[in-house]
N, C-alpha and C positions, 0 to 999 in steps of 0.2 A: 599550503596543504593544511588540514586540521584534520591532525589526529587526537584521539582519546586514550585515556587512560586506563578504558575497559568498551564493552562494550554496553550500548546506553547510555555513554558519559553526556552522549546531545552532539554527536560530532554534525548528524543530519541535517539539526536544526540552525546549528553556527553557520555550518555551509552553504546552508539556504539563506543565512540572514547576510552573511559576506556578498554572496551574488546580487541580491537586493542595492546593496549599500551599495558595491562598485557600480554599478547599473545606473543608479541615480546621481552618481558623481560625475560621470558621461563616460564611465568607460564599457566596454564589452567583456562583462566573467564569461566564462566557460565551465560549466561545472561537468566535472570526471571521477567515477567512483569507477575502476579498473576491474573491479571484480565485489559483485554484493551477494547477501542471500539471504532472500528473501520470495514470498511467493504472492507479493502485493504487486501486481505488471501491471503495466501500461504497453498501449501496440502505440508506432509511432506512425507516421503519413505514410512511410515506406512499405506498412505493416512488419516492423521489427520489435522485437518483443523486449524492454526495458524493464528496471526496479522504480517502481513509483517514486518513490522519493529523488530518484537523480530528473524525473518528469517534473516533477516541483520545484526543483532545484532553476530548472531551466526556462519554467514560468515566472521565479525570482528574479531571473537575469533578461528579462525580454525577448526569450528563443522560443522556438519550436524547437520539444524534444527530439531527440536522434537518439536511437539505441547505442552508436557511437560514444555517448557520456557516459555510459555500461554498458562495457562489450563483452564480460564477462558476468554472466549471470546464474546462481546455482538456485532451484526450486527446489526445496526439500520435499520429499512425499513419502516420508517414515524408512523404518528399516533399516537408515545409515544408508541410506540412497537418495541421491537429487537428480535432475533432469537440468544437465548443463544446456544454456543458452549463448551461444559465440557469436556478435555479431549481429542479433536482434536473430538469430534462429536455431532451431533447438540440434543440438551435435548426437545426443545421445547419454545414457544415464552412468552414475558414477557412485560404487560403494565408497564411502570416508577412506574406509583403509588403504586404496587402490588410487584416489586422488590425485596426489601429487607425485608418484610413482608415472601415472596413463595421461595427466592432463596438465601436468606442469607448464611444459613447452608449448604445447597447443596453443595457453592459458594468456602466456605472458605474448606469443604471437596477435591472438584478439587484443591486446591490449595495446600493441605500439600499431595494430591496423587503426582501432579508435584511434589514436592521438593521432595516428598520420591523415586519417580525414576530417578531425576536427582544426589541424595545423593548416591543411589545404581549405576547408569552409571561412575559419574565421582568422588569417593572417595575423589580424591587429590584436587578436583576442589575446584575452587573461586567463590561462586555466586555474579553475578551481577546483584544489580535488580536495576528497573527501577520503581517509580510509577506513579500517575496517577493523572493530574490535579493538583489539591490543598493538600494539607496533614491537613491543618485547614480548613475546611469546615465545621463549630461549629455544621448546624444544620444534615450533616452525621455521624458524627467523632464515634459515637458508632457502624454506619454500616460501617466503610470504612473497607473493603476487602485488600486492596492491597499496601497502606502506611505505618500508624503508627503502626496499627495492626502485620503488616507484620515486621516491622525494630524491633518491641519490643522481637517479637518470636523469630527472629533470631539473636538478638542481635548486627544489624547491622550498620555499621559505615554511616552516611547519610550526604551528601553535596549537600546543598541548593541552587537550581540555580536560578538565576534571570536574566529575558531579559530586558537591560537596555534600548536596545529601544524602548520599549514601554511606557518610561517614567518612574518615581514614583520609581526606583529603591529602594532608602532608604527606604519609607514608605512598600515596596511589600518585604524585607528581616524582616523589624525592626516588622511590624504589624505582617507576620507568626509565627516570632520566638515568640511575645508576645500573640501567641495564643496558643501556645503548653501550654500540660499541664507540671506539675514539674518532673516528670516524663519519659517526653520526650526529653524535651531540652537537655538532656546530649547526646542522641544520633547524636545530629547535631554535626559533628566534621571540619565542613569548609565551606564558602561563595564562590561562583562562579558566576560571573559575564558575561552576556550572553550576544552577538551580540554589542560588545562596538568600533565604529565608531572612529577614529585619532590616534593621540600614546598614548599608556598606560599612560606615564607618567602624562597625563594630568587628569586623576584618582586616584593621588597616594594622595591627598589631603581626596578626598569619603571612600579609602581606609583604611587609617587612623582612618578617625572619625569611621566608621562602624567595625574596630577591638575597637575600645575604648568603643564603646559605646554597644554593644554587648559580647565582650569579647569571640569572634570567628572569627579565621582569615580566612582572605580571600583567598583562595588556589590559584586565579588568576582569569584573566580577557580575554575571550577569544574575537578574532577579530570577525567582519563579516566574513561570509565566502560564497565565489559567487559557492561554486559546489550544486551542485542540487544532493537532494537524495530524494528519495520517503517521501513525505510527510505523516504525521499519518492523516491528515484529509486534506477530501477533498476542502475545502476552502483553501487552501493554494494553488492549481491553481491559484488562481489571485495573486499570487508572482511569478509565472513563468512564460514562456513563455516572457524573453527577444529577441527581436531584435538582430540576428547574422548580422555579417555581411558579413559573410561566406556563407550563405544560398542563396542552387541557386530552391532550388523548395519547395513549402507552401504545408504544409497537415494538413487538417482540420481535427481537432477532436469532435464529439459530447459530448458535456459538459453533462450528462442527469441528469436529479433531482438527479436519485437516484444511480447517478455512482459509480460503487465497479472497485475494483483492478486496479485502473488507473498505479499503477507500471508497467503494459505492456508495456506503451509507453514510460517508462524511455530511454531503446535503440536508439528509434529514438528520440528523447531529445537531447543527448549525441550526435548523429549525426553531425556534423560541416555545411554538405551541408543540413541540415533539417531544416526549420521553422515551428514549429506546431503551429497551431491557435485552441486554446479553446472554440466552436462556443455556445455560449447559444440559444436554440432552441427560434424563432423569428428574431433572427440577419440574416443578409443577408449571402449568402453564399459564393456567389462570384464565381472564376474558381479556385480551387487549382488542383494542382497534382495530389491529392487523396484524400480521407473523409473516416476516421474511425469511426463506431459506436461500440462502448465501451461496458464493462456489466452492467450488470443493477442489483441491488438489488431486485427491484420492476420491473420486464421487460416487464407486459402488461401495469401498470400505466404510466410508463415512454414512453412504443408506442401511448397512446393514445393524450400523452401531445404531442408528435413530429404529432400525425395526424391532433389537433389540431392547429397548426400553419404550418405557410407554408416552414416549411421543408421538410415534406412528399412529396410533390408535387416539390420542387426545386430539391430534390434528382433525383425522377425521371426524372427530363428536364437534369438534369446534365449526368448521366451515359447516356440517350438515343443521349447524343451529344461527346460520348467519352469518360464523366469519369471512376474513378476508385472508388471503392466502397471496403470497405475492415469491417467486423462485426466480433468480438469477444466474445464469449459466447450467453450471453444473445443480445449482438446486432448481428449476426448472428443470432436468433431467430427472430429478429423484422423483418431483412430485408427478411423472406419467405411468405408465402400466409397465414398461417391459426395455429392459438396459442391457444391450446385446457387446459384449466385449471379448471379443474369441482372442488377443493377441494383449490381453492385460492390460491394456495401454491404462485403466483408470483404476485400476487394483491391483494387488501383490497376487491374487489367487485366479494361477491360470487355468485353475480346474472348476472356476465356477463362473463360466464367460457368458452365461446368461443369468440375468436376475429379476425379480420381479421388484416394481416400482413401490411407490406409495399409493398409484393407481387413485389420483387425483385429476391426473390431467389425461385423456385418451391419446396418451402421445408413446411412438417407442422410439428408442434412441438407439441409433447403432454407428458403432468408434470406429475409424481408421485410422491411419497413420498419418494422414493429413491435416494438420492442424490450421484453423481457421485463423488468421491474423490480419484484421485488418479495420482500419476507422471507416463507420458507416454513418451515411445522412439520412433521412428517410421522414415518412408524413404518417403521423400516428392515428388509428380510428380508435382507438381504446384511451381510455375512460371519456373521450371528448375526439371528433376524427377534426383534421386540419390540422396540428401539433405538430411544428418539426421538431425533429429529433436525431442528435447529433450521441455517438457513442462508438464502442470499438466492441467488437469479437475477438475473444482470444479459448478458442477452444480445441476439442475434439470430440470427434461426433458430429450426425449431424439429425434432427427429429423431426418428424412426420406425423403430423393428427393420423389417427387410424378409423375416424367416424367425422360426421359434421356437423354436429353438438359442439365442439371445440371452434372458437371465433378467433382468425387471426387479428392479432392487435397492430400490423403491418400490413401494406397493402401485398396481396400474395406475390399478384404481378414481378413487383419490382425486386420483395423480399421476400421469398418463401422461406417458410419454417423457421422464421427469426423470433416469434412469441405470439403466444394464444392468450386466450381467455374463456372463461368457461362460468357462467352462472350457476349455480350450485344449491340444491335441497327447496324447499320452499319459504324458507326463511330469510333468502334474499344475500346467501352465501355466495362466494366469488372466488376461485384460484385462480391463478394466474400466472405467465411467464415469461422469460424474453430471454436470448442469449445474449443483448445489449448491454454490455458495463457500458457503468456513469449513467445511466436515465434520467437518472435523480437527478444529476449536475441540471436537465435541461428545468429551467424555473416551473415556465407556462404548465410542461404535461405534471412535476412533481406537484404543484398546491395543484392540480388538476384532480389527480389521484388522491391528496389529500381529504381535499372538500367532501368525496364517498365518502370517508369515513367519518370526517363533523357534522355532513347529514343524518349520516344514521345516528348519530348521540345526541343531536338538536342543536350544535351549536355554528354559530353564525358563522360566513362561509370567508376563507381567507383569499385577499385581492390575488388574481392568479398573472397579472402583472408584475409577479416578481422577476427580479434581476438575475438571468444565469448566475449559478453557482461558483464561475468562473472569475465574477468582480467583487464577490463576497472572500473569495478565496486570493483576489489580489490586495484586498483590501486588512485582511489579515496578514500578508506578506509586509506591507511597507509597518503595520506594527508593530511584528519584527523586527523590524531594519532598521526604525526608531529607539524599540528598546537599548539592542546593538550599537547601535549608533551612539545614545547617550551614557551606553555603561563600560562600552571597547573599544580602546585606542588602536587602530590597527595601521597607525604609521610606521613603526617597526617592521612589519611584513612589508610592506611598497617599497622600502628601501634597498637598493640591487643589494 
């Protein structure tokens, strides 16, 4: 098990990079995070609704995700309220205060369900958990779900991480350990040292004192590391988005309150000729290439904040002069005429169940309680028709063109009202939308969609024989598993 010190300590990425490592050794990880929160999902083959990063975790390990490896899953969507997920399906919403009072039991039940169908799948398997936050959080510690609780049942071997950059390293190792109870402490069997800046050696002094004075050694000290991987929370955008200097065209991203699944735009992330900008609504907008609008947890709160500032109205100057306009899920909702939600499902305000769109796309959107979960294949006519395309639906709602100006970018046949397109002004502007997370992951249609836009600025067109996003994305895994590898001793853990 790899617990941290706080939360962000990198338990994610350790866990991710252990699964790798055991994987390539020839054994079988299992990665298990009992309970996360986070509003970054992935839907699995079952259409069960997971935390992206235990999805990653299980592409490290050679699996197909299972909601199974997060059976608990909490979506915050403001107000001190989340929409709990048991099981890969949604149970129903939950104030903080009322949490572990109404859903403790529930909580911990999803929790040995998972492990009792991951024990039945994978017999020979290794689990690898992950937990959550703090594991001393004195005043939870008798509700924690998904730590100590969880390390004691399975009697699992646990390595304490800590991010030295943040300062306070000693005090964030030596204060946890001295909050466990007597109990506990034997389950910790190693120190790890997270995002540590120059050569090791200049550590090996901290190193010392903290096996001496602890009397747990330190399994290793991993470097910084500059690859980008989908973040467990959304604040961790203002860590990305460096300056290439390979980038020959900017595409704005709408930042929104209540951004879910921002993993979409890892693909163009990863793009060399891509600069994305993370535009907080207010900020100027400028002229990019193209402006994507994002999903939204909350998708009529989150419209009313963009009608409220002058994005609404710069969007529309921008497409009526040529832009490119691109909305995903719930931003593909915002960008149509008319957002019909009599039962709240997508805003706190049940007294305003109808809204009016950005009135971009001639589409209306009307929510019910039925939530769309499910991975979808399909053959794309838009920007280029014959494009498979491989992605999931995780919505509610569901949208309808209301004229035939609007061009499905799906054959209707097979997919109706899964994404449009719309040409726009005379200036050669284009909106556009789809309820398909991951698009982007597919190569061929992203530098497909690409090349629009290096046409219009003159520049030469990029081979659209690129490699799914999926080998690019394993291929940054095993350099994790390398780094890992050469800087973490993790024979201490194997050991019964």
């Amino acid at each position: 098990m790899v617990l941290g010190t706080s939360s962000g300590a990198g338990k994610s990425l350790m866990t991710t990079a252990l699964c790798r490592l055991l994987q390539r050794a020839g054994e079988q990880p299992v990665p298990f995070k009992g309970q996360n929160m986070s509003n970054n999902a992935w839907v699995d083959q079952s259409g069960g609704e997971m935390a992206y990063s235990q999805a990653l975790q299980a592409w490290a390990a050679g699996l197909e995700p299972h909601h199974s490896m997060n059976p608990v899953l909490l979506k915050p969507q403001g107000d001190s309220t989340s929409e709990l997920i048991h099981m890969g399906q949604s149970v129903g919403l939950a104030r903080a205060e009322h949490y572990y009072r109404d859903w403790f039991k529930p909580g911990w039940a999803a929790i040995r369900s998972g492990l009792s169908h991951l024990e039945t799948a994978f017999p020979s398997g290794r689990l690898v958990l992950e937990g959550a936050g703090s594991p001393v959080e004195v005043n939870l510690q008798s509700r924690d779900l998904t730590n100590l609780r969880l390390a004691q049942f399975l009697r699992a071997r646990c390595i304490l991480v800590a991010d030295i950059e943040r300062g306070g390293v000693f005090a964030q190792l030596v204060g946890t350990l001295g909050l466990l109870r007597t109990v506990e402490r034997p389950l910790i069997r190693g120190l790890l040292i997270n995002r540590f800046r120059g050569r090791r050696e200049l550590f090996d002094e901290g190193r010392r004192w903290l096996e001496q004075n602890t009397g747990i050694p330190v399994l290793g000290v991993m470097p910084w590391l500059d690859e980008l991987f989908p973040p467990e929370d959304s604040l961790d955008l203002l860590e990305r988005g460096k300056r290439k200097a390979s980038a020959e065209i900017e595409i704005v991203v709408i930042k929104l309150p209540s951004l879910s699944n921002f993993s979409d735009l890892d693909p163009l992330e990863a793009e060399p000729s891509v600069q994305l900008r993370w535009l907080t609504p207010g900020e100027p907008l400028g002229n990019p290439a193209a402006v994507i609008l994002p999903g939204s947890k909350q998708t009529m709160t989150d419209l009313k904040q963009l009608q409220k500032s002058k994005i609404a109205a710069e969007l529309r100057n921008y497409v009526n002069n040529g832009g490119h306009i691109f909305g995903i899920c719930g931003g593909m909702q915002m960008l149509g005429k008319r957002l019909n939600d009599p039962d709240a499902l997508e805003g706190k305000d049940i007294n305003n169940s109808s809204q009016g769109g950005l009135d971009l796309l001639p589409l209306n959107t009307d929510y019910g309680c039925i939530k769309a979960l499910q991975q979808r294949c399909s053959n794309a006519l838009w920007p280029r028709g014959g494009i498979q395309i491989e992605g999931f639906e995780l919505h509610r709602g569901s949208s309808s063109s209301i004229c035939t100006e609007a061009e499905p970018i799906f054959p209707i046949a097979s997919d109706p009202d899964l994404g449009y397109w719309l040409p726009y002004g005379s200036f050669g502007g284009v909106v556009a939308g789809t309820y398909l997370h991951g698009i982007f992951e597919n190569g061929i249609w992203r530098r497909c969609w690409l090349n629009q836009l290096r046409k219009r600025k003159g520049l030469a067109l990029l081979s659209e024989q690129q490699a799914h996003h999926r080998k690019q994305r394993d291929l940054l895994l095993d350099r994790l598993a390398d780094a890992f590898e050469a800087h973490v001793n993790i024979e201490p853990l194997l050991r019964p």
